[in-house]
C-alpha positions in Angstrom: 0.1 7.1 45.2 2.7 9.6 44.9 1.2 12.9 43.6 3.2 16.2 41.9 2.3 18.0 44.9 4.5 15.6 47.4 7.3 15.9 45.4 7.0 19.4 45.6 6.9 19.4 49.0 10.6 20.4 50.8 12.5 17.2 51.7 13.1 16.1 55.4 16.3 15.8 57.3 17.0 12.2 58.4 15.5 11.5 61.7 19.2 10.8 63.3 22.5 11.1 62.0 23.1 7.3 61.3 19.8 6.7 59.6 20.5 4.8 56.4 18.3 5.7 54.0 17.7 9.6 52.2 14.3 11.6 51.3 14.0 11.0 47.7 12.0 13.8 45.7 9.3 11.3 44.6 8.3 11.5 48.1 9.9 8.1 49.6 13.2 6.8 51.5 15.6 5.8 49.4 19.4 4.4 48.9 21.1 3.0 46.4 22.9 -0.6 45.6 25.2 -0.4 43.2 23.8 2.7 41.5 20.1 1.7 41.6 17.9 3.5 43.7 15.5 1.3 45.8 12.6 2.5 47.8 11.2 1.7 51.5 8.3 3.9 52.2 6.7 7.6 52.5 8.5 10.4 54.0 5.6 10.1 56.6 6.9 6.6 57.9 10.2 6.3 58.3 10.2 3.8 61.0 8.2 1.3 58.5 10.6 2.5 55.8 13.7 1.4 58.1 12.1 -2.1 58.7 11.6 -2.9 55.3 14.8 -1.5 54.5 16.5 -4.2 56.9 13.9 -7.0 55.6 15.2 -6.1 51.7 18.4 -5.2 52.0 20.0 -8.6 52.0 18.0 -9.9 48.9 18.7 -6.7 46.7 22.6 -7.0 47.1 22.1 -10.9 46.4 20.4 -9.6 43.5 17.3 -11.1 44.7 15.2 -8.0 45.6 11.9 -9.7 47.4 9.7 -6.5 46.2 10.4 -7.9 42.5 11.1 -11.5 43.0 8.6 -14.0 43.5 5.4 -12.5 44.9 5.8 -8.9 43.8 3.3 -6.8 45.1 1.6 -4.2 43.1 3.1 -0.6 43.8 1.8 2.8 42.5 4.5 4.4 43.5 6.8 2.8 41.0 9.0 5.4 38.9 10.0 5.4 35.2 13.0 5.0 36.6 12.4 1.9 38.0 10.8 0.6 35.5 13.6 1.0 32.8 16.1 -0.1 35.2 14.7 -3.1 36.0 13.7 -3.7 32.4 17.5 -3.4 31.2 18.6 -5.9 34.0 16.4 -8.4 32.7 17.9 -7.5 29.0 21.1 -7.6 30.5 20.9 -10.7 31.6 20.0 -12.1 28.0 22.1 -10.8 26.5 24.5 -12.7 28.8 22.9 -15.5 28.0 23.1 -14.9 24.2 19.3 -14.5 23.6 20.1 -10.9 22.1 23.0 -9.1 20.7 25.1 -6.7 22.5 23.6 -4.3 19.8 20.4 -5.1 20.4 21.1 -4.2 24.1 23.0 -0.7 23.5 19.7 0.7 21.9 17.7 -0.8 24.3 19.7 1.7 26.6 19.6 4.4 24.7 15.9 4.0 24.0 15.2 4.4 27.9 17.7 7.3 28.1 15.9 9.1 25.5 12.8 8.1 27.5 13.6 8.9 31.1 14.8 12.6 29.3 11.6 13.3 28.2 9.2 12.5 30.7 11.8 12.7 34.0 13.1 10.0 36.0 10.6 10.5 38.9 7.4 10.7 37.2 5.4 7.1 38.1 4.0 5.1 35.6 0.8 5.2 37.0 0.7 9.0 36.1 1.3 8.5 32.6 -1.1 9.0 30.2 -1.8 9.2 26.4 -0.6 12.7 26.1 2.7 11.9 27.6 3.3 9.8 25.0 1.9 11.8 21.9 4.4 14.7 23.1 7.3 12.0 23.1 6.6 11.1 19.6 6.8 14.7 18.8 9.8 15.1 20.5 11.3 12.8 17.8 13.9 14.1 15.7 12.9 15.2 11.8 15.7 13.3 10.2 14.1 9.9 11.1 12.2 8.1 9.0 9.6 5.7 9.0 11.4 2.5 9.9 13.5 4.3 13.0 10.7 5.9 14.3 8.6 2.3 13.9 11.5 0.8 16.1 11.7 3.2 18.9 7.6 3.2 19.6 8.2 -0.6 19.6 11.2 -0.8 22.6 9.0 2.1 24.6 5.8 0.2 24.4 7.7 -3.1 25.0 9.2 -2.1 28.0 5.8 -1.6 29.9 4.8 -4.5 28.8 7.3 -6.3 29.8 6.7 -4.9 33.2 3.0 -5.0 33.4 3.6 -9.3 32.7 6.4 -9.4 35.4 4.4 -7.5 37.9 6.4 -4.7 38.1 3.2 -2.6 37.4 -0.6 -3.6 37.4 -1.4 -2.6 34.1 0.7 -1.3 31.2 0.0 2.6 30.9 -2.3 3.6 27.2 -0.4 4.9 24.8 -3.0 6.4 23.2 -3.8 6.4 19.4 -1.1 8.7 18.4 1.9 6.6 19.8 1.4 4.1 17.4 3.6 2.5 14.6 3.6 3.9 11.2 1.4 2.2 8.8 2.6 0.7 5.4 0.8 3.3 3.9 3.6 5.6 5.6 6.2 3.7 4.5 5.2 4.1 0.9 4.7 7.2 0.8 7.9 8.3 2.3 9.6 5.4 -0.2 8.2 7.6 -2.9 9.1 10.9 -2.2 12.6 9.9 -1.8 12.9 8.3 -4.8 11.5 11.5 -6.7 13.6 13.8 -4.9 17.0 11.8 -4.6 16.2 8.6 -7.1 16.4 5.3 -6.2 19.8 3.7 -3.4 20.3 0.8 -5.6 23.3 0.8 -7.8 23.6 0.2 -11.3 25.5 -2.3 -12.6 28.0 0.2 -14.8 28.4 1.6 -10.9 29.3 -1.5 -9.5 32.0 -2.5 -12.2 33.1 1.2 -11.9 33.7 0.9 -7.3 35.4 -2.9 -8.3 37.5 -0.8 -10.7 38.8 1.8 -7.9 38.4 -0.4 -4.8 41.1 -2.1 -2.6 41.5 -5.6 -2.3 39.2 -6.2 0.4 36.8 -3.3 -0.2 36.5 -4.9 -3.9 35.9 -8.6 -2.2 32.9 -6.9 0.6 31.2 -5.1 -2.6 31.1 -8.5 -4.4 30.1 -10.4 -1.3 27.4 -7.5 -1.5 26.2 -7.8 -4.7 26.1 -12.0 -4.9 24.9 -12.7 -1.8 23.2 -9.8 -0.4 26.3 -9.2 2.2 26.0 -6.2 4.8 28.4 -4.7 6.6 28.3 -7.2 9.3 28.5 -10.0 7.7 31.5 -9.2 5.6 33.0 -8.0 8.9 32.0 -11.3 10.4 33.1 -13.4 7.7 35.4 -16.7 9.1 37.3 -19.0 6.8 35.3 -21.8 7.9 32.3 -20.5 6.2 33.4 -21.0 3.3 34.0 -24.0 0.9 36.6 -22.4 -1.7 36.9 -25.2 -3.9 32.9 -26.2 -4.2 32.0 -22.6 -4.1 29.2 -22.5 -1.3 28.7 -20.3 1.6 26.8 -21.2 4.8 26.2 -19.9 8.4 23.5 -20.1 10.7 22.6 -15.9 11.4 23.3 -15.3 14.7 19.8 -12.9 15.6 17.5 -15.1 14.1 19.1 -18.5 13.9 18.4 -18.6 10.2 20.8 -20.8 8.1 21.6 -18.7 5.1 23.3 -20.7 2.2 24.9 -19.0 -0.9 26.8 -19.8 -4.2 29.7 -17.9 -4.6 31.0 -16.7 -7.9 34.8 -17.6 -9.1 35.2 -13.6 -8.7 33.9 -13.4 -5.3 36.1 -16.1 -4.1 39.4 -15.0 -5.5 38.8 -11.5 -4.7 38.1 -13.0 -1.2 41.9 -14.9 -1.0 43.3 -12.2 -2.5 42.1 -10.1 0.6 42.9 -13.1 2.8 46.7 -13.1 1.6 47.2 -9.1 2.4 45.3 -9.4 5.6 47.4 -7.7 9.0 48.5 -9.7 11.5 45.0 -9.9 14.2 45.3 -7.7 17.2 43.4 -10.2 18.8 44.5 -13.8 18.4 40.1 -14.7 18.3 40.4 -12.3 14.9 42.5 -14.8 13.1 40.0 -16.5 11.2 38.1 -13.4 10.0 38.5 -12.9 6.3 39.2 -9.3 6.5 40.8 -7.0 8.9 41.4 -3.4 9.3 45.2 -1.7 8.9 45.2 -2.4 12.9 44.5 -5.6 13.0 40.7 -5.1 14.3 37.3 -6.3 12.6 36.0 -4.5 10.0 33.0 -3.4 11.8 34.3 -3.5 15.3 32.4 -2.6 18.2 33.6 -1.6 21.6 31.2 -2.0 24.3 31.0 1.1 27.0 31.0 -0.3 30.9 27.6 1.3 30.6 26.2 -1.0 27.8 26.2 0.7 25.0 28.0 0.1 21.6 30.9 2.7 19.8 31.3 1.2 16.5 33.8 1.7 14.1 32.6 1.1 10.4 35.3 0.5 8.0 33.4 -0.3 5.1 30.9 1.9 5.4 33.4 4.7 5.1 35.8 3.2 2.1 32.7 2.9 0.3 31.9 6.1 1.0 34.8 7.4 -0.3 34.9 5.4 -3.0 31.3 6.3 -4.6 32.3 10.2 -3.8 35.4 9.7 -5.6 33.3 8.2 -8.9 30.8 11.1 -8.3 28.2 8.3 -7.1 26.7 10.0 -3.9 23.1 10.1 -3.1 21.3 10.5 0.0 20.5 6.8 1.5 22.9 5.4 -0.6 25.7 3.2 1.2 27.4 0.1 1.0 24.5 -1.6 1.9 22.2 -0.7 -1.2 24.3 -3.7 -2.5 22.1 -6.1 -0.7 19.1 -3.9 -1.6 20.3 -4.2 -5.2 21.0 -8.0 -5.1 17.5 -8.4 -3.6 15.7 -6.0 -6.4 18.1 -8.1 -9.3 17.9 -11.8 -7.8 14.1 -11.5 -7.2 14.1 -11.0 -11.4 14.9 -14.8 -11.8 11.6 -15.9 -10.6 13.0 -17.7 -7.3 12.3 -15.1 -4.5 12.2 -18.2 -2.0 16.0 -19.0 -3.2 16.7 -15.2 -3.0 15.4 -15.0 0.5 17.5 -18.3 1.9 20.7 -16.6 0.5 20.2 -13.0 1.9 18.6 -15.1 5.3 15.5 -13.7 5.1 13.2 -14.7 8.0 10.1 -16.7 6.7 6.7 -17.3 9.2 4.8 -18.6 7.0 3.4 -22.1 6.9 5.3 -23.1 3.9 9.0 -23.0 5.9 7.5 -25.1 8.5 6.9 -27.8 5.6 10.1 -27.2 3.9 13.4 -29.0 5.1 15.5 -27.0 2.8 16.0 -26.3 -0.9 17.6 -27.3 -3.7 21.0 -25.9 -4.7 20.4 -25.7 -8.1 18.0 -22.9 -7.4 20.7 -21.0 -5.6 23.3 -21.3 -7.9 20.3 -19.9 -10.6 19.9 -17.4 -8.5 23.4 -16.1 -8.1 24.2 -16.4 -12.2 21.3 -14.5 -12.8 22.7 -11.3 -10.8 26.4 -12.7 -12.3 25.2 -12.6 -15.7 23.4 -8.9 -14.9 26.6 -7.2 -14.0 29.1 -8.7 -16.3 27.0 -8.5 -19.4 27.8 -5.2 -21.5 27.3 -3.1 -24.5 30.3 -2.7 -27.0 31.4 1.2 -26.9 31.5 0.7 -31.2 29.0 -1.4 -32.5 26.4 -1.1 -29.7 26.5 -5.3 -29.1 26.2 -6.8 -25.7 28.3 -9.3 -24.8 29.1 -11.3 -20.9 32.7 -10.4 -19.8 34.3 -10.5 -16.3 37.7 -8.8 -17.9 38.3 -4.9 -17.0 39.3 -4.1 -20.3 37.2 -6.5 -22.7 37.3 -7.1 -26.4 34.2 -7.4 -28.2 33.8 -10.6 -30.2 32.0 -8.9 -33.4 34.1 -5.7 -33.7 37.4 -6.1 -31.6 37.3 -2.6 -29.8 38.6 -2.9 -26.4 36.1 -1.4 -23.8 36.7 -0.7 -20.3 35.5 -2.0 -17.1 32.9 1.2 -16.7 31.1 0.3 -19.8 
């Protein structure tokens, strides 16, 4: 097994001029295909390492590396290095086969950056130990919470897994009882002290009606898609003519990460604010954009994500930001507040009618319980209770005079008992 001492030992010169392979520092022969270092053999050995060089060499640039492939025999001497690297081909490879999103990939790289950072790329996993991971989760930054903290533990530990089942490694290395997701308890508790400090990143009602009263046409149609049917940013971005039946008023799509099929009544509103969006639409810079629903001044998706040639993901949010300015503009702003508390509010409001099973099918909840194996589907009744429920929560209001409350969809409505006109922020 390579030790810290043989890496600290100086390197050797080749043992002729031609020799094809270079001393690595992790104490082996090395070269790299395509930009992936492969190893041969000690420093000690280079004979040995030059003859498995030849017997590999032809596999590896087929992209069938012997070492890995088939029977893989277990080796010490493996880096972290190696480990992520082969890791992300695999991931690579579904995501080219569509079994994960390109997102889903980009922090997969980005998690074994951060990784390969900390602990060095020449470091071999059978030299980590629990404290190398409880300084790692120290090393993460105070600004994440709970949830992104939960996530990253979960990619590290599951790329030693993966490698311990692909025999890559012999056995996963122990993370110890400090690199360990955060408990409920956790999440609670952070929840709370949020909410005391900041209040709550649901919107009001009153603050809804008041960003449809200063919104664009297709910023007001995403914050209604938000608010009846528990729309994200993504899925407005996503959002194909197809998917909607205008005239019947329904919404459907299977989810594209979990396979979910997520059904949803649409109000009148939602669907004219929708066409109304539809008819100012640009012209597509790409002609696959031309049945998205809404598109940015340049012709791009809303949310549109441009893929590095190393994997990983720049995206451009335009609803995020519009909103953004928007709820500064109203004087709305609070931390963890964002475009989409809409869904967390549609979520907090729908579960209110007593349905959370219809609320779940029309956000696209994923359910693993027993009772959706036995279920074939659900009535619509229940979701279009569901979305009048939240319809009837924003548009009912109290009269500025006489203090009545009264369901309106007008900006500026007239109260039945007292005629005063009120505005569309009361």
């Amino acid at each position: 097994m390579t030790t810290t001492a043989n890496r600290n030992k100086s390197k050797p010169a080749k043992p002729y001029l031609d020799f094809p392979l270079f001393a690595h520092p992790n104490g082996q022969w090395c070269k790299k295909f395509k930009g992936i270092p492969k190893y041969f053999g000690k420093w000690e050995a280079p004979d040995s390492a030059l003859q498995e060089y030849r017997e590999r060499r032809e596999g590896i640039r087929l992209g069938r590396d012997p070492k890995f492939h088939a029977k893989i025999p277990v080796d010490d001497s493996i880096t972290a290095a190696d480990t992520v690297n082969l890791y992300l081909e695999t991931q690579d490879s579904r995501r080219k086969r569509g079994e994960i999103t390109d997102r889903h990939f980009s922090d997969c790289i980005l998690t074994c950056r951060r990784l390969l950072e900390h602990f060095g790329r020449y470091i071999t996993t059978a030299d980590l130990h629990p404290s190398h991971f409880t300084r790692f989760r120290d090393s993460f930054p105070e600004t994440w919470g709970a949830t992104r903290t939960e996530t990253e533990i979960a990619r590290v530990q599951a790329i030693f897994r993966w490698a311990e089942k692909a025999d890559v490694i012999d056995t996963a290395p122990k993370f110890g009882p400090n690199f360990r997701k955060p408990g409920k308890r956790v999440k609670r508790r952070e929840k709370a002290k949020h909410e005391a400090e900041h209040g709550k990143n649901e919107f009001t009602a009153t603050e809804i009606r008041s960003l449809l009263g200063d919104s664009g046409d297709w910023l007001s149609a995403c914050i209604l898609l938000g608010i009846n049917a528990g729309f994200g940013n993504r899925d407005c971005s996503a959002l194909h003519e197809s998917h909607i039946d205008f005239e019947a008023g329904w919404y459907e799509l299977r989810r594209g990460n979990t396979g979910i099929v997520r059904r949803a009544n649409l109000w009148p509103e939602t669907r004219q604010a929708i066409q109304n969006a539809m008819g100012e639409r640009p012209i597509a810079a790409l002609k696959k954009n031309n049945c998205l629903c809404f598109l940015s001044r340049r012709g791009n998706p809303l949310v549109n994500e441009i893929r590095s040639e190393t994997g990983t993901l720049s995206v451009s949010d335009n609803i995020s930001t519009a909103c953004s300015k928007v709820v500064k503009q109203l004087g709305l702003t609070r931390k963890g507040r964002n475009f989409y508390s809409l869904r967390r509010t549609f979520e907090t409001v729908g579960g209110n009618s007593q349905d959370q099973v219809a609320v779940n099918y029309s956000m696209g909840h994923e359910d693993e319980s027993m009772a959706t194996v036995y279920c074939q589907g659900i009535d619509d009744q229940r979701l279009i209770d569901v979305a009048e429920h939240v319809r009837q929560w924003l548009w009912t209001r109290k009269c500025e005079a006489c203090g009545e409350t009264q369901f309106s969809v007008d900006d500026d409505w007239k109260c039945e008992i007292c005629d005063q006109v009120n505005s569309i922020h009361k």
